[in-house]
N, C-alpha and C positions, 0 to 999 in steps of 0.2 A: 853623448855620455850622460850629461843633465838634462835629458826633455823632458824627465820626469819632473821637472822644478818647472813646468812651464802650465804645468796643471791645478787649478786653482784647490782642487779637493785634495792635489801631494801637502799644496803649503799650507792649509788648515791643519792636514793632518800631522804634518813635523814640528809645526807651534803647538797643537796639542800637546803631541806626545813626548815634545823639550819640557813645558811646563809641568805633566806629571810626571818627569822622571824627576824634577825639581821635590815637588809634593811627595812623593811615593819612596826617596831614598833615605832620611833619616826615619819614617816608618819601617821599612828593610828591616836598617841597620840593627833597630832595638828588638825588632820581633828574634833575629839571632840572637844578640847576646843577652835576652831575657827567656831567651829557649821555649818560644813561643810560633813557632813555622808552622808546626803542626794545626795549632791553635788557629791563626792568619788563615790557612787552608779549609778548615771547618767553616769560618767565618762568612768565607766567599762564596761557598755553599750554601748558608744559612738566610743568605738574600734572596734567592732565589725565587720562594715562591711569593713573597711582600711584590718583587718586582713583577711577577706575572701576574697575580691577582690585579695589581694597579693599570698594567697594562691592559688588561681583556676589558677594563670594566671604563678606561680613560684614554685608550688607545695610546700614541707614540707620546706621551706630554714626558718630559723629563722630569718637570718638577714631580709630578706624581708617582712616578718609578722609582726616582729616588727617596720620597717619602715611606716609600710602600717594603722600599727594601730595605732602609732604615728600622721602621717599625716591627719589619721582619727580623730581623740582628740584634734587638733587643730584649725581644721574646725569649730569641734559644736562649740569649747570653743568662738572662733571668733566671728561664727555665733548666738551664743546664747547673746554676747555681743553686739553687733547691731543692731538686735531684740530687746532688752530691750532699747538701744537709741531712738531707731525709733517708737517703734512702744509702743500701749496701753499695751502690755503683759510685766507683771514685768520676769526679769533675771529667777526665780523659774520656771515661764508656759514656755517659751522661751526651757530652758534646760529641761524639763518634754517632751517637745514635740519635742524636735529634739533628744533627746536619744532615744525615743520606737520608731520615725520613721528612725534609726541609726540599732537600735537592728533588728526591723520586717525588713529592706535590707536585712543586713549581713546573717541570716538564708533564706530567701529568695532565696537570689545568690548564697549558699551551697548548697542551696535544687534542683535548677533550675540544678544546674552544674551537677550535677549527683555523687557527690562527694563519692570518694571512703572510704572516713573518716567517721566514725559516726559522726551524726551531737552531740552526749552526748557528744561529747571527746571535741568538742568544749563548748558547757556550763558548763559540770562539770569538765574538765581535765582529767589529767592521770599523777599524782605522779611516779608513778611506772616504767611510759614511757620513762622518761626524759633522755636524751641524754646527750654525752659530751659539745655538742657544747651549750645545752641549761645552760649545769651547768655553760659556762664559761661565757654564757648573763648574769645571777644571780650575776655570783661575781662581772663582770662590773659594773653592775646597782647599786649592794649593795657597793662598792669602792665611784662612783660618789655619792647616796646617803648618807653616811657617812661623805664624806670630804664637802661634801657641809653645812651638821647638823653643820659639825665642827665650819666652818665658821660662819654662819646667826643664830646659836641659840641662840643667845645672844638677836639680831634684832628681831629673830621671836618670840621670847615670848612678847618682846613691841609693838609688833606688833599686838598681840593675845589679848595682856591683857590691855593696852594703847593706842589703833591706833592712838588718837588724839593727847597725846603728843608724841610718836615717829613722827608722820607726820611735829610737829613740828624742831626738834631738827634733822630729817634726809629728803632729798630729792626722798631716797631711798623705800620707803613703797610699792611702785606700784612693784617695782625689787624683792624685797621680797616675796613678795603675786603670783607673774607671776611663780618665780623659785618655788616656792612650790608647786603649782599647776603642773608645768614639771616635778616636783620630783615625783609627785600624777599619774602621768601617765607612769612612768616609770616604778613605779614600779606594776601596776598595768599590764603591758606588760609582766612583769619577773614573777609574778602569775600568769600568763594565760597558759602556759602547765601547771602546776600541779595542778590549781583549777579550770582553765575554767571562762569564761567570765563574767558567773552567782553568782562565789565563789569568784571569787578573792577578791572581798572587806570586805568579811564577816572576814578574815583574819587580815584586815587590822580597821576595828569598835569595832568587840565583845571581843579580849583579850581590846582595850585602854578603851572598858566602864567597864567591868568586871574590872580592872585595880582600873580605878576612884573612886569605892566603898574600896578600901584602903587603901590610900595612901591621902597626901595632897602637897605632894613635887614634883617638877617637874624632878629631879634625881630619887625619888625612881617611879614615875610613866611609867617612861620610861624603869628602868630596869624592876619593875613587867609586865610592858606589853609588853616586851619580853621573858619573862618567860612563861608566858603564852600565846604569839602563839606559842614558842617551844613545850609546854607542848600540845599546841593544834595537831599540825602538827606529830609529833611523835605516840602520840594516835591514831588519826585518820588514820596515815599510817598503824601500825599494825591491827587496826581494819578494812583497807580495805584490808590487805592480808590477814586476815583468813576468811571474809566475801569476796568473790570475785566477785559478781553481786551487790557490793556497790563501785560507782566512787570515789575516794579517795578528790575529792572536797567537795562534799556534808558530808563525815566519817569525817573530818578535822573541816570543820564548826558547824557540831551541836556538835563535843568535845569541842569549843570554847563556842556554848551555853547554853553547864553545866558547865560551868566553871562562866560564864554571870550568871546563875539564883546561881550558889550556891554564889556567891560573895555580890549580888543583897541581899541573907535573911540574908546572916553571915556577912559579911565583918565587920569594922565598922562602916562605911558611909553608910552600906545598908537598905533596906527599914525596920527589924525589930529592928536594934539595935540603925540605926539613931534615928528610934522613939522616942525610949528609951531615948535617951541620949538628943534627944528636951525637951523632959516629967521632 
């Protein structure tokens, strides 16, 4: 029943995938209740081609990929905010349109290069694949994402739930809002080998909504929605080792979407018992 524990690349990859569901669930949680998913999604996109171009020109180095798709996230983020200054397109068309002409590059420049990579390995990932050097990106990312929660969560919830009286009482709002979005990128970078481009935020949306349907506390919302991409990540690893023509990004995410729809009829907050409890 466990021989899959007996595999050095399962146990890589279930310490990975514990520690970024560590990292990656209070990121969830705020892109929800700052009604920002849609935003997350663009994002993920938007690395895209920073990560190809790094890759064709530096092959498999992480530090480079990640540089590359950094630099890439900060361009749109830029470029999608001066577009909405300038021009008639609100910030939403602005980012709709510079992410899918972000995404159609980045596969483009994979495809052109002649790339000895599956181009799947880039959209869905490879759990299974993951390297040391990639485990040690993870716990960076998950270290700086944590100590930084530590600090601003206090800000970021007044931030979320107040903007206008935190705007008054702190100067700081704009600092808040910029860092969280760097946070949003980061770790959106640290899910890109093991979910691929296309996955990584599904990781990071379906346990915080799934989440939402049970809880009303901002403490128990953040630990259930850690529970549940552990619970996500786990499932779906074993279910892409006994299933092996299933990419372990896409097995990871739809365990996340039965976890969303069964939360969604039972939970208490959910759509048949809320009724109930309106009624």
């Amino acid at each position: 029943m466990f021989d899959w524990l007996a595999y050095d690349f399962m146990q890589r990859a279930l310490v990975a995938s514990s520690i970024l569901s560590i990292s990656i669930a209070p990121v969830g949680v705020f892109l929800v209740l700052r009604r920002l998913s849609l935003a997350g999604e663009a994002m993920a996109h938007a690395i895209v081609p920073g990560i190809v171009i790094a890759f064709v020109a530096f092959g498999l180095s992480v530090i480079s990929m990640i540089t590359g798709g950094m630099i890439a996230g900060i361009v749109v983020a830029l470029a999608t905010s001066m577009l909405a200054r300038r021009t008639l397109i609100r910030e939403d068309g602005s980012l709709a349109s510079l992410y899918l002409i972000a995404l159609a590059l980045g596969i483009f420049i994979l495809s052109a290069a002649g790339s000895a990579v599956p181009l799947k390995s880039f959209l869905f990932g490879s759990a299974l694949g993951i390297g040391d050097d990639t485990l040690v990106l993870i716990g960076v990312i998950a270290t700086i994402t944590l100590f930084s929660f530590a600090i601003m969560l206090r800000p970021l919830i007044s931030a979320t739930f107040d903007p206008v009286f935190f705007e008054t009482q702190s100067r700081h709002l704009g600092l808040v809002q910029q860092w969280f979005m760097f946070l949003l990128v980061l770790n959106l970078l640290a899910a890109f080998k093991s979910l691929g481009t296309l996955m990584a935020v599904g990781l990071m949306i379906l346990p915080a909504t799934a989440a939402r349907y049970w809880v009303s506390t901002i403490t128990g919302y953040l630990l259930l929605t850690f529970i549940f991409a552990l619970l996500s990540c786990w499932a779906g690893l074993i279910l892409s080792f006994y299933l092996s023509n299933v990419p372990t990004g896409p097995a990871i995410v739809l365990v996340a979407g039965c976890i969303f729809f069964i939360s969604l009829f039972c939970a208490p907050l959910g759509l048949l018992r809320g009724s109930i409890v309106r009624k």
